[in-house]
C-alpha positions in Angstrom: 0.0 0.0 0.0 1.1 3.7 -0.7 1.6 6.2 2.4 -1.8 7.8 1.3 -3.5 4.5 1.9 -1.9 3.5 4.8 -2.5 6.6 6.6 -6.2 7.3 5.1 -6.8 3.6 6.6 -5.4 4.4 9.9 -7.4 7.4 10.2 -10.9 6.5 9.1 -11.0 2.9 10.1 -8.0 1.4 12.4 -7.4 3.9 15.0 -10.6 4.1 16.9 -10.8 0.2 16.5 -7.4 0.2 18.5 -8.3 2.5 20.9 -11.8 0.5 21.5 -10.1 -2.8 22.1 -7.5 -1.2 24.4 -10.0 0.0 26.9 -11.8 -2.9 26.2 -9.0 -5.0 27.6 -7.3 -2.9 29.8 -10.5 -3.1 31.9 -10.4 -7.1 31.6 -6.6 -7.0 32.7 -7.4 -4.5 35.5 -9.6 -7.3 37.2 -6.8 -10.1 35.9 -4.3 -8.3 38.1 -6.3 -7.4 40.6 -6.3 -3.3 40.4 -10.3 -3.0 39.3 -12.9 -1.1 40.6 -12.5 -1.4 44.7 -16.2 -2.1 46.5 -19.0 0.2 47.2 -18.5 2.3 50.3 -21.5 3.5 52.9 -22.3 7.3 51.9 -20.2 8.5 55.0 -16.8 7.3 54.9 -13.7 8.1 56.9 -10.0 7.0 55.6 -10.6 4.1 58.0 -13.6 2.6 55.5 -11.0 3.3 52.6 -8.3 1.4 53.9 -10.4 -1.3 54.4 -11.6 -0.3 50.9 -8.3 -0.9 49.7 -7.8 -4.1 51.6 -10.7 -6.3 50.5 -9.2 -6.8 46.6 -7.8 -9.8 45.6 -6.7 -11.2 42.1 -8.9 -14.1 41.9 -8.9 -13.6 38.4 -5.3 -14.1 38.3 -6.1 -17.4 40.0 -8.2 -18.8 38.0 -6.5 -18.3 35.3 -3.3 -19.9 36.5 -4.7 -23.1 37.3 -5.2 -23.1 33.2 -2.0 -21.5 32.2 -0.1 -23.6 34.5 -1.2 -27.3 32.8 -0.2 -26.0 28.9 3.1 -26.2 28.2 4.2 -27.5 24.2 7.7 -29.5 24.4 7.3 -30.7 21.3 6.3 -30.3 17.5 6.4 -34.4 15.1 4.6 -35.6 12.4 2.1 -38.2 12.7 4.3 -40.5 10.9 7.7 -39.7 12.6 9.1 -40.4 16.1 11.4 -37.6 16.0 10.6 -33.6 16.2 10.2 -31.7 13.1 12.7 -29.4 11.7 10.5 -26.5 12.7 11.1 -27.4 16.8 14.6 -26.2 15.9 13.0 -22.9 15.6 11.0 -22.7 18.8 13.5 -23.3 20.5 16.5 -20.9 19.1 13.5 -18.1 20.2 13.1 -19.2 23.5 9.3 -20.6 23.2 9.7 -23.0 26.1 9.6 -19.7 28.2 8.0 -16.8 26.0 4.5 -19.6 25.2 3.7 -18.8 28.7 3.0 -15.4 27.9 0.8 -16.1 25.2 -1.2 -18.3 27.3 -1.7 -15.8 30.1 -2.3 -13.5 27.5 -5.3 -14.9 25.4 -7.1 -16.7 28.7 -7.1 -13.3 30.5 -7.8 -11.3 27.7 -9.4 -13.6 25.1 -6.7 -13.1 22.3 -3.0 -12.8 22.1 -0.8 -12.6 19.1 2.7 -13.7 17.9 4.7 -12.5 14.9 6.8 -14.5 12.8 9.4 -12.5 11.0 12.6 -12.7 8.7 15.3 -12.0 11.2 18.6 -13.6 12.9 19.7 -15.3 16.3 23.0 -15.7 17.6 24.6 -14.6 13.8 22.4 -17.0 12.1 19.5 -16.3 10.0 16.3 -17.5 11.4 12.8 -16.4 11.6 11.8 -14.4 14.7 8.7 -15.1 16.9 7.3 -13.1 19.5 4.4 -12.7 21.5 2.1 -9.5 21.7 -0.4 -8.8 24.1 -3.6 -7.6 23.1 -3.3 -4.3 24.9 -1.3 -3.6 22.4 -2.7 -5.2 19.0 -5.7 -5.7 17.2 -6.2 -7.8 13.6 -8.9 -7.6 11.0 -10.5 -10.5 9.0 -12.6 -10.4 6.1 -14.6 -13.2 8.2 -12.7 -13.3 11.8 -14.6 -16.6 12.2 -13.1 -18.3 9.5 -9.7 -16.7 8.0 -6.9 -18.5 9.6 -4.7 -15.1 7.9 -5.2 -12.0 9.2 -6.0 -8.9 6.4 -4.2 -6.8 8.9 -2.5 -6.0 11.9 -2.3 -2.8 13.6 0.3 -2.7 17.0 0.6 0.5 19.1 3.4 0.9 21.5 3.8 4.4 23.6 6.2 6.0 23.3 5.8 8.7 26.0 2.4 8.2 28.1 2.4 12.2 29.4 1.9 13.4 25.6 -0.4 10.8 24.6 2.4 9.7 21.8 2.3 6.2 20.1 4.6 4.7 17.5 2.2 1.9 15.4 3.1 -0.5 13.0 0.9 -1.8 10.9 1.0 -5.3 9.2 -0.4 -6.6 5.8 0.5 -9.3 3.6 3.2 -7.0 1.7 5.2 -5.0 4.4 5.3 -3.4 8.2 4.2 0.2 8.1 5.6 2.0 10.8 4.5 5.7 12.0 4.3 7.8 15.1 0.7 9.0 16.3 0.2 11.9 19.0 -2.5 14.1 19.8 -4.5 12.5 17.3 -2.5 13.8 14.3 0.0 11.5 12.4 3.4 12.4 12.4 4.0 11.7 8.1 7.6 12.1 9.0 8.2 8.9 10.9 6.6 7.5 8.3 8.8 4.0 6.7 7.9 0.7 5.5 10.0 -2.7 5.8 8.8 -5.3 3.3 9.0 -8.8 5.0 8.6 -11.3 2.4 6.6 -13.9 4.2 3.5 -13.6 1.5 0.9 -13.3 3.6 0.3 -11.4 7.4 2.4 -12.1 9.8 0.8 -12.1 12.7 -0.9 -15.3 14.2 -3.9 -15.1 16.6 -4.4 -17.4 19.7 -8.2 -17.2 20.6 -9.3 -18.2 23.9 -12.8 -19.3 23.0 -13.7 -18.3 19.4 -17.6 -18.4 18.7 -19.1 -18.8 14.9 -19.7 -15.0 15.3 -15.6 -14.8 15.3 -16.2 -13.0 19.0 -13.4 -14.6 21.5 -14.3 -13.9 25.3 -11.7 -14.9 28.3 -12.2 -16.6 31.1 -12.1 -13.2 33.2 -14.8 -11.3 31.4 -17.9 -13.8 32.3 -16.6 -13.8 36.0 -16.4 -10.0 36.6 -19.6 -9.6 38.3 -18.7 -12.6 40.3 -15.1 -11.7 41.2 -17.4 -8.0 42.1 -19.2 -9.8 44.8 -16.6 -11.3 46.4 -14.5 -8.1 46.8 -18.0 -7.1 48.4 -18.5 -9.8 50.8 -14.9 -9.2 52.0 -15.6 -5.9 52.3 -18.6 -6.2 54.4 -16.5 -8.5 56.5 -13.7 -6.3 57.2 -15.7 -3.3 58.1 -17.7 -5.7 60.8 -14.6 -7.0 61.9 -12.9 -3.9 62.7 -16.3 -1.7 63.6 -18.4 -4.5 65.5 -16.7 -7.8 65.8 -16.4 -7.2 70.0 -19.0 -6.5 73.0 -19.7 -3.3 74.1 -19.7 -2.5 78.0 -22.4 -0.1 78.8 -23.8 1.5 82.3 -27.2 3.6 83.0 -28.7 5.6 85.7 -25.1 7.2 86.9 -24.9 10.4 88.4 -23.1 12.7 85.9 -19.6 13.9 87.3 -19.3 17.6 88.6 -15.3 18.0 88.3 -12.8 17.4 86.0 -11.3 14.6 88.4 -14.8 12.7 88.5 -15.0 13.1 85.0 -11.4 11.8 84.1 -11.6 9.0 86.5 -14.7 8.0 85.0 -12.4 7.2 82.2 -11.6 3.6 83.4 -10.0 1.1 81.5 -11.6 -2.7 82.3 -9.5 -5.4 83.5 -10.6 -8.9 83.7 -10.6 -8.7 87.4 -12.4 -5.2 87.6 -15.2 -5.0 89.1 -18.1 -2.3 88.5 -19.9 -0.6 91.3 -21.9 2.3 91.2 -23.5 4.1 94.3 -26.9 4.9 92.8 -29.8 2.4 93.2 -31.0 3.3 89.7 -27.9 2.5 88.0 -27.2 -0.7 85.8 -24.4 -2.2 83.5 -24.7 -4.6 80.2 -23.1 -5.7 77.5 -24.2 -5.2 73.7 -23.3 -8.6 72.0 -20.8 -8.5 68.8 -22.1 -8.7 65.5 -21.8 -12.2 64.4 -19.0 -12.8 61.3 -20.1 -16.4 60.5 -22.9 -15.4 58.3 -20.5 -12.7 56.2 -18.3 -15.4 55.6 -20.5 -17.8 54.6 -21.7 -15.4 52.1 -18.0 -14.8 51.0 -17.5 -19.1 50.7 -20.6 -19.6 48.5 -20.0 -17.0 46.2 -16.3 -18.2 46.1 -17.9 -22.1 45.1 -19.7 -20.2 42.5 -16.5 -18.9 41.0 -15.1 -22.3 41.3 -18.1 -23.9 39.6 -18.5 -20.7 36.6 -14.8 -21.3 35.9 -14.6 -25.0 36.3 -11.5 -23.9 38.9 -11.3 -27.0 41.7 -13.2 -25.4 45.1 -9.8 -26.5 47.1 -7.7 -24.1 44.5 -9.7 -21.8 45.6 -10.8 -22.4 49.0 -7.7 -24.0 50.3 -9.7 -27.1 51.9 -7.9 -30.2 51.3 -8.4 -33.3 53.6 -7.2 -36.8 53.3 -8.2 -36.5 49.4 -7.9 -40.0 47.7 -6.3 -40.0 44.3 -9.5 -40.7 42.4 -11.1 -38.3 44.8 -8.3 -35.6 44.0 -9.0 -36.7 40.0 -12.7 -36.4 40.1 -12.5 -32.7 41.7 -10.3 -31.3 38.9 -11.9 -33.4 36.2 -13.5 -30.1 34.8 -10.5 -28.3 35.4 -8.8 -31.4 32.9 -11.7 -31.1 30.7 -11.2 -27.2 30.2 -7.3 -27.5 29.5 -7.9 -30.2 27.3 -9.9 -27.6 24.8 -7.8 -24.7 25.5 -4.6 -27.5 23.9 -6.5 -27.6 20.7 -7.0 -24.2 20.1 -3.6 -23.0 21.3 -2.3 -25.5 19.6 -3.5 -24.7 16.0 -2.0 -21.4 16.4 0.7 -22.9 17.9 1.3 -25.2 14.4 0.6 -22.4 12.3 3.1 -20.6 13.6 5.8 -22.9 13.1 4.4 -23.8 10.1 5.0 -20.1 9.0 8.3 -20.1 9.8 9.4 -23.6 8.7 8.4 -21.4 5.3 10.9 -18.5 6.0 13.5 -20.7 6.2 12.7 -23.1 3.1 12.1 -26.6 5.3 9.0 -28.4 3.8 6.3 -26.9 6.5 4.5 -30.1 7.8 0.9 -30.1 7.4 0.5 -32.8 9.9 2.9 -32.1 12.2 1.5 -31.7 15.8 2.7 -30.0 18.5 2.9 -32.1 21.7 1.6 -31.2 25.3 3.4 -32.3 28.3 1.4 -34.1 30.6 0.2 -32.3 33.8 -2.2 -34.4 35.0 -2.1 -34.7 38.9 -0.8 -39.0 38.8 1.9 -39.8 41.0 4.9 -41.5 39.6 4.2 -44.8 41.4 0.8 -44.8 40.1 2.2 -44.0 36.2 5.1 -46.2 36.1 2.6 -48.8 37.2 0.4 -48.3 34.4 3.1 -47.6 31.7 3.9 -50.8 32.9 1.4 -52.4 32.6 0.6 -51.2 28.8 4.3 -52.3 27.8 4.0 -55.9 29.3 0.3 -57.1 29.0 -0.4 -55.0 25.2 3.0 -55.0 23.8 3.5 -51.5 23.4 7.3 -50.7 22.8 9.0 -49.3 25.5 10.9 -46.4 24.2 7.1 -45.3 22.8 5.9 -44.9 26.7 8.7 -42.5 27.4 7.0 -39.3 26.5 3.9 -40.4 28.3 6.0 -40.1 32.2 5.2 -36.9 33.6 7.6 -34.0 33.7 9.7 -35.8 31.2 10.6 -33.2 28.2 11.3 -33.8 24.4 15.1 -33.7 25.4 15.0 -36.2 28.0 13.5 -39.0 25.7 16.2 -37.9 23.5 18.6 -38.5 25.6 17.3 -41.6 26.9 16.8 -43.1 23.0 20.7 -42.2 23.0 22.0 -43.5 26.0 19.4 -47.1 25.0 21.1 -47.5 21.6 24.4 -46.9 23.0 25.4 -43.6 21.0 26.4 -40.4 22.5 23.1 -38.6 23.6 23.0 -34.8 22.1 23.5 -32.8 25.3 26.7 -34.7 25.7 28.0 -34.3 21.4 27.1 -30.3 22.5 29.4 -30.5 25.5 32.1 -31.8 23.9 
């Protein structure tokens, strides 16, 4: 595209489209960190009630989306028909995708949708395609049918260069080049104006979707669980102002003569004791106590609108609550069975952008890109090793399966290590080892 069209595009169509989707999801990461919109206070507040204010927050967001982020981890990328990783995987890892996927994960299941380019570039003095992850705070892409396209029309990323002046340097993608201008005030800056061609053929930006609909809308798992995560702050709210305000008896005494000097009136000023005892000189007078406000019923409330959370988010309750007693192992499985269920789905979508990807850059560098090469998940799964090794077992003696096939399937076991233990089995020098030397 010509400046002209770049910049015409920009301003009648792409700009306001960034800036919606940036407060859009800067109000879903808000409540994903756990700096939202603080609970209600009563209409006459002191800097006590705002401390307490201040105090009641807490990041379950962050929490729920954890427990997904933490079981999707790719350590590996084969073809169906091939016991050894693609030439692609050579790729991921030169860019540090064991570490920078978490990112992406975090990324699309707070906010819905994350992004990674794939660009022409070099590592270490050696020419290899670059991939990196972008938060959707920062970009937004355009399909001709964003249910569909698995290519992107365009890309439009805004960075800020200084925050005070409201100054912002985009860069906008298309299948051709990376336009690249400064924005501030609303005006574009035509001098900052360039263009880098990329070569790849098509846009470079790949799109991780959360949960895409037909309608090409992909929510997060924080946006259905705002008004939810609201309550809570509010129940622990309520709880902390009762706590502090009216979790203790109150001592009272009627009927007392009213002291005529300042002595009587200072000494009336006691301070209780557990072995004080109250006496009062005037028939009519009496002492009581006022009982405390209960806090069992506040937190109560606070527990069943955390199960609710659990339940809406398919989150375990003892992530969340903390309750764990003398769980069985299948007891322990069944609880997080919708937990396994939703990571399971998450896997295939992530993993199709994943694949594409590596597919794009196994084309920057002229390998064949695999159209049936899958990337492979390391298992998470709560099992202990006893209990795995017994069934891997099992499998290898009573069904035949080879061996060196079950491997992969021992938890917390990596690509490398199976690698490595092939090696060591055949008795050639594993890879770590021919690095070393």
């Amino acid at each position: 595209m010509s400046r002209r069209d770049v910049l015409a595009l920009f301003g009648d169509q792409l700009r306001q489209q960034w800036t919606d989707n940036r407060v859009y999801v800067d109000r879903l990461d808000e409540w994903y960190r756990g700096v939202h919109n603080l609970p209600a206070l009563p209409a006459h507040t002191t800097a006590e009630y705002q401390e307490l204010q201040r105090r009641s927050a807490t990041p379950w967001g962050a929490l729920v989306v954890t427990a997904v982020a933490q079981s999707l981890y790719v350590d590996g990328y084969r073809a169906a028909d091939s016991s050894q990783d693609a030439a692609a995987w050579r790729i991921w890892q030169a860019n540090g995708m064991d570490s920078r996927q978490i990112a992406i994960h975090r990324g699309a299941l707070a906010h819905g949708v994350a992004y990674a380019t794939v660009q022409p570039g070099a590592l270490d003095d050696e020419p290899m395609p670059v991939i990196r992850g972008v938060s959707a705070r920062k970009m937004v892409s355009f399909y001709d049918d964003p249910a569909e396209d698995e290519w992107a029309l365009f890309a439009l990323r805004g960075d800020s260069v200084d925050f005070g002046l409201d100054r912002w340097r985009f860069r906008l993608y298309d299948a051709e080049a990376i336009y690249m201008f400064e924005s501030g005030g609303g005006a574009v800056d035509e001098k900052s104006f360039s263009v880098e061609e990329h070569g790849v053929g098509r846009c470079p930006v790949v799109r991780y979707s959360n949960m895409l609909d037909l309608d090409g809308r992909s929510y997060g798992e924080i946006e259905p669980l705002v008004p939810l995560l609201a309550r809570i702050d509010q129940d622990t709210f309520d709880r902390l102002v009762v706590q502090r305000f009216g979790a203790w008896k109150v001592r009272y005494g009627t009927g007392m003569a009213e002291p005529e000097t300042d002595v009587e009136r200072e000494a009336q000023l006691i301070l209780l004791k557990v072995g004080s005892v109250l006496m009062n000189e005037s028939p009519d007078a009496k002492f009581g106590t006022l009982d405390e406000t209960p806090l069992g019923g506040y937190i109560d409330a606070r527990d069943a609108d955390i199960r609710d959370l659990a339940a809406v988010s398919q989150t375990p309750p003892h992530h969340l609550l903390g309750q764990v007693a003398n769980l069985s192992a299948e007891a322990l499985s069944a609880a997080e069975a919708g937990l396994s269920r939703k990571v399971q789905e998450r896997k295939h979508t992530f993993g199709e952008s994943h694949e594409q990807v590596l597919r794009l850059a196994a084309d920057l560098t002229g390998e064949p890109s695999e159209a049936g090469a899958e990337v492979r998940w390391r298992d998470m799964e709560s099992r202990s090793l006893a209990q795995t090794a017994d069934a891997l077992g099992k499998l290898a003696q009573m069904l035949g399966v080879p061996v060196e096939a079950l491997w992969e399937r021992v938890p917390g076991v990596t690509q490398q290590d199976v690698e490595r233990w092939k090696a060591l089995a055949a008795g050639a020098t594993p890879p770590l080892l021919r690095i070393s030397d």
